[in-house]
Structure formats: structure tokens, C-alpha cells
C-alpha positions as CSV (number, residue, x, y, z in Angstrom):
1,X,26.3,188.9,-103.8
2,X,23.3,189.2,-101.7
3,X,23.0,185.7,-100.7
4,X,26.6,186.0,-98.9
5,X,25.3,186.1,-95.6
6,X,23.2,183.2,-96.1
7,X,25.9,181.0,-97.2
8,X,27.9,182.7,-94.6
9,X,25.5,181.0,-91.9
10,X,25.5,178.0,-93.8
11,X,29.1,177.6,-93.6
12,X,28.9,177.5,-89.5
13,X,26.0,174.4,-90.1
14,X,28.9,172.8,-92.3
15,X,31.4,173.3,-89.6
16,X,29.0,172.4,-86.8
17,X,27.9,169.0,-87.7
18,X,31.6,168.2,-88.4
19,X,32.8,169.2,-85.2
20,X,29.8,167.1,-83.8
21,X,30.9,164.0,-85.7
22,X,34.3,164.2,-84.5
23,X,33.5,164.5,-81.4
24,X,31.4,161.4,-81.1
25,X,33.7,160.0,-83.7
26,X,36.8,160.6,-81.6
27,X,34.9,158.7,-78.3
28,X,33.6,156.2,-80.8
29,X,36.8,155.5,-81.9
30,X,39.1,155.3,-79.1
31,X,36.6,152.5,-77.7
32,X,36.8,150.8,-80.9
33,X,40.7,151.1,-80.4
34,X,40.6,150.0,-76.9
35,X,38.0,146.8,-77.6
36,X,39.9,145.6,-80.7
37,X,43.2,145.6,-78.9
38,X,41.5,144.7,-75.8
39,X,38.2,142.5,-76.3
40,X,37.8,138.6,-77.9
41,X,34.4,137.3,-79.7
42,X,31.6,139.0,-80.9
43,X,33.2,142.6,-79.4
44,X,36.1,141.9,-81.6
45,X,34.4,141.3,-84.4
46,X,32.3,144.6,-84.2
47,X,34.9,146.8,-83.8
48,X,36.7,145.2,-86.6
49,X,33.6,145.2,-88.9
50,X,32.4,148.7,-88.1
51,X,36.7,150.0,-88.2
52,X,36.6,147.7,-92.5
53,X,33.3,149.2,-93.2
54,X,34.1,153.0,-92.2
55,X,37.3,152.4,-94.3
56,X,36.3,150.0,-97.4
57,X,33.2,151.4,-98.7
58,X,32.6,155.0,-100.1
59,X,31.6,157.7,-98.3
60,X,28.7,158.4,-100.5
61,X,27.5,154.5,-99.9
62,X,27.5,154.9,-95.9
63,X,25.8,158.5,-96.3
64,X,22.9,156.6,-98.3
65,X,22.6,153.8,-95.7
66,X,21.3,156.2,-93.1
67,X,19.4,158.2,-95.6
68,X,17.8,155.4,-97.5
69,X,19.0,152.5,-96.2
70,X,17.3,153.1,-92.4
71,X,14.4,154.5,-94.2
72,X,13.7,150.7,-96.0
73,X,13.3,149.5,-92.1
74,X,10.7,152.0,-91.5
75,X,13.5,154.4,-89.5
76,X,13.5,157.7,-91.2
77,X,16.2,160.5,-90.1
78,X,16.3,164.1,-90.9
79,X,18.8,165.1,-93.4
80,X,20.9,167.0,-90.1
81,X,21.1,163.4,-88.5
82,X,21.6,161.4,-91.1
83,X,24.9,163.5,-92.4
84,X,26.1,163.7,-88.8
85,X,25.1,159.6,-88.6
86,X,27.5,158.5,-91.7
87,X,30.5,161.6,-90.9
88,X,30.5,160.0,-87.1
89,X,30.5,156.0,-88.4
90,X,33.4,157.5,-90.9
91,X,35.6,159.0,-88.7
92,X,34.8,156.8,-86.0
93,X,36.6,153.9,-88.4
94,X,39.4,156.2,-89.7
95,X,40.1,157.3,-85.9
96,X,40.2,154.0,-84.3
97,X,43.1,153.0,-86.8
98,X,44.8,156.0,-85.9
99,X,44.1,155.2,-82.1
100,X,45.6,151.6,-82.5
101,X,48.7,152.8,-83.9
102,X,48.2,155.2,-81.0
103,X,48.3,152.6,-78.3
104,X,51.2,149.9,-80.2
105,X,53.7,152.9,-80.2
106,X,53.7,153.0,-76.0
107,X,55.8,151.0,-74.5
108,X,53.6,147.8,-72.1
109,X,56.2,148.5,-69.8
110,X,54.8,151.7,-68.7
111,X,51.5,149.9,-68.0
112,X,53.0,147.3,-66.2
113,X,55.2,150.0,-63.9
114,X,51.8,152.1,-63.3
115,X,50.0,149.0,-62.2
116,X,52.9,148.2,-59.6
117,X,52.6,151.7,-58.0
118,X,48.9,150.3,-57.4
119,X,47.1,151.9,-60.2
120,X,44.2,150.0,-61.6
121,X,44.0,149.2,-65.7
122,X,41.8,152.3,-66.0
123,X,44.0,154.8,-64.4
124,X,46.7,153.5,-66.2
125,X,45.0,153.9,-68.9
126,X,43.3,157.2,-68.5
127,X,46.3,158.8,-66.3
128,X,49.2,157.6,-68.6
129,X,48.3,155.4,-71.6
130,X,45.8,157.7,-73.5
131,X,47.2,161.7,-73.2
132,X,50.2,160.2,-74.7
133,X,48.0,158.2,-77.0
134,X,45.7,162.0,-77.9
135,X,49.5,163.3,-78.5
136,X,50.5,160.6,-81.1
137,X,47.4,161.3,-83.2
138,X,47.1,164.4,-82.5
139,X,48.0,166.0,-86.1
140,X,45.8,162.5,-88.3
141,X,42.8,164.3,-85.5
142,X,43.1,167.9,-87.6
143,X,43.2,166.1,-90.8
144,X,40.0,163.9,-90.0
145,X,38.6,167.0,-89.1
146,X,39.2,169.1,-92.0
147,X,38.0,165.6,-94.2
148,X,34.5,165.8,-92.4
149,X,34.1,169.4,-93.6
150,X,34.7,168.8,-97.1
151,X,32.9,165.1,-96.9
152,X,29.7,167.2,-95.7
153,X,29.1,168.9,-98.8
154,X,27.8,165.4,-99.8
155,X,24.6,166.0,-97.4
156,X,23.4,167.9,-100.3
157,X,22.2,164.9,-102.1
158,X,20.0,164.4,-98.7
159,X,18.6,167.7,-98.9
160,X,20.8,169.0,-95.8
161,X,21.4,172.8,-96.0
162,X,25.0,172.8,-95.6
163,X,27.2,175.0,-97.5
164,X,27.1,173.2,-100.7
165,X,23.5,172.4,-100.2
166,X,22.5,175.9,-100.1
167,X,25.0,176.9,-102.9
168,X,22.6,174.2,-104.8
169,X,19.4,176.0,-103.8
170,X,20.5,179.5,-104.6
171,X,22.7,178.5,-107.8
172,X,19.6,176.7,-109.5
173,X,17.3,179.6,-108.3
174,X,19.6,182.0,-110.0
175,X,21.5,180.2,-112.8
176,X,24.5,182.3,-111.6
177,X,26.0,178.4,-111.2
178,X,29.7,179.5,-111.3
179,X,29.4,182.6,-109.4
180,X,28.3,180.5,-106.2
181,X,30.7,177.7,-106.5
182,X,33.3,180.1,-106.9
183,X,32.0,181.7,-103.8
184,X,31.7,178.5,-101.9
185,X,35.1,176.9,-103.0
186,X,36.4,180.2,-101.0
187,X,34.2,179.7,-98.3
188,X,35.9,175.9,-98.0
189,X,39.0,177.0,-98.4
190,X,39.1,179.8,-95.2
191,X,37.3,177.3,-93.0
192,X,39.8,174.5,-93.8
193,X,42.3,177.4,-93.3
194,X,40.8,178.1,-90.2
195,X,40.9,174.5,-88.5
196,X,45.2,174.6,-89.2
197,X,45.5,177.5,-88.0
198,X,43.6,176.6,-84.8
199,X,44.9,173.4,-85.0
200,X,48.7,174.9,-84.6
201,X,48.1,177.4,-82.0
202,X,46.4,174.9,-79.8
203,X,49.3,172.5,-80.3
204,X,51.7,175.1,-79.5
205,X,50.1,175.3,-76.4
206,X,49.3,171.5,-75.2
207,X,52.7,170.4,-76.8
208,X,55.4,173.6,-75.6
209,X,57.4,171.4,-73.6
């Protein structure tokens, strides 16, 4: 196939703007974590809205609200930061969750005997609190991750030239419409492959003792 290299290339955009979005979805969400365990009022009440919103509504419908949604308020995004806008509100809502569980499973004594040594809430927090925290949620991190891979392939319907958006392109170009799927469901499958296997070897080595 002589369009491999170009899906090839496409795959690394696909796998790009998903490591992006959990990136600022993983920050996004451990403040959302912290303010609804945290915060009272009209913080509360965001992170809660933003946490039933990422969670309640379909992917597809949050995608549209930055592509056409923004666009009624006279805000119009390219189709690179629109997908990268609705992957980082969804994982940012999915994460947070997994945060909050996170943060109930350590013990308050361990804050309490971290302040008493003289540490202030945010080293305690940031010294003790969250690397246990990153370990808890370690493993629902690699599956968020490999879910905004295979969620991208919806930034086709933006016009984003992902993987499954150039698969379109060249597909409907060539009327060869199996042949590329085919292609591109293998494509998926060795980056998804790909993130376990990284996600394993990186775990042997923050987790060996």
C-alpha cells in the first residue's frame, strides 16, 4: 500500500494529541480532585459539574461543543484544538474520579503526622499525599490513555487528520474502503499495544520495591 507511510505519520498525530490531552487532562484532573474534596461554593460546584459532564454525556456530544458549539459564540477552533479541547475535558472528568478515589484510600492520619513534623498542607500533600495518590491510579492512567487514542478517531467528523481521518481521505479517494480500515484497525491495535507494553516496563521500574 503506498499510502502506508502516510497513515504511518498519521498514527504519531493520533498518538500525539492524546498524550497532549492526558497530560493536561491528568493536571486538570488532580485539581478537580483536590477542589472537590477540598473547596465549598461555586469551586465545588465546578469541579463537580465539569467531573458529571465529562462522564454523563457522550463523547461525540462534548467533541461537537468545541467544534460547533464554540463556533455559535463566534469562537472558531482548528480541528487539532478542538479534538485535543473535548479528549482533555474527557479525561480531565474520568481522571479526577479516579484521583478522588485516589486521595479517600490514604489514611488522614498520614497528613495529620506530616503536618506535626512542621510540614505545611502543600508539602504534605506534594511530598506524601499525591506520589502515593499517582501509584493508586496508576494502571485506570494507562487505560485513560489508551481510551483517548481510540476516542480520537472521532476528530474525523471535524476534519482532523488523525489516523482514521486520513484512512477517510484516502479510502474515499480510492474506494479500496476495506483495505484501509483493515490497515488502520492494525495500526490501532500496535499503538494500543504499544502504550501496555510501555506502560509495564515503566511500572516495573517506579513500582520494583
Amino acid at each position: 500500500m503506498k499510502n502506508l507511510p502516510d497513515l504511518l505519520e498519521a498514527g504519531l498525530v493520533t498518538l500525539q494529541v492524546a498524550s497532549l490531552a492526558m497530560v493536561l487532562g491528568i493536571l486538570i484532573g488532580l485539581g478537580l480532585a483536590l477542589i472537590g474534596l477540598n473547596a465549598k461554593g461555586p469551586l465545588r460546584w465546578f469541579a463537580s459539574s465539569w467531573i458529571q459532564l465529562a462522564r454523563n454525556t457522550p463523547a461525540l456530544f462534548q467533541l461537537f461543543f468545541f467544534g460547533f458549539g464554540l463556533g455559535a459564540f463566534g469562537l472558531h477552533l482548528t480541528p487539532y484544538t478542538i479534538v485535543l479541547s473535548a479528549l482533555t475535558f474527557n479525561c480531565a472528568g474520568y481522571l479526577a474520579e479516579n484521583f478522588r478515589g485516589g486521595f479517600q484510600a490514604i489514611p488522614q492520619t498520614q497528613i495529620k503526622a506530616a503536618r506535626s513534623l512542621g510540614m505545611t498542607a502543600t508539602q504534605a500533600y506534594t511530598r506524601i499525599v499525591i506520589p502515593q495518590v499517582l501509584r493508586i491510579v496508576y494502571y485506570p492512567i494507562t487505560n485513560q490513555m489508551v481510551w483517548a487514542v481510540l476516542i480520537s478517531s472521532l476528530g474525523m467528523l471535524v476534519g482532523f487528520r488523525e489516523l482514521s481521518g486520513e484512512t477517510q481521505f484516502f479510502a474515499s479517494r480510492t474506494y479500496r474502503i476495506f483495505e484501509y480500515f483493515a490497515v488502520t484497525a492494525v495500526i490501532y491495535y500496535v499503538i494500543v499495544k504499544i502504550i501496555l507494553l510501555a506502560s509495564r516496563l515503566l511500572a516495573t521500574k517506579l513500582f520494583k520495591y
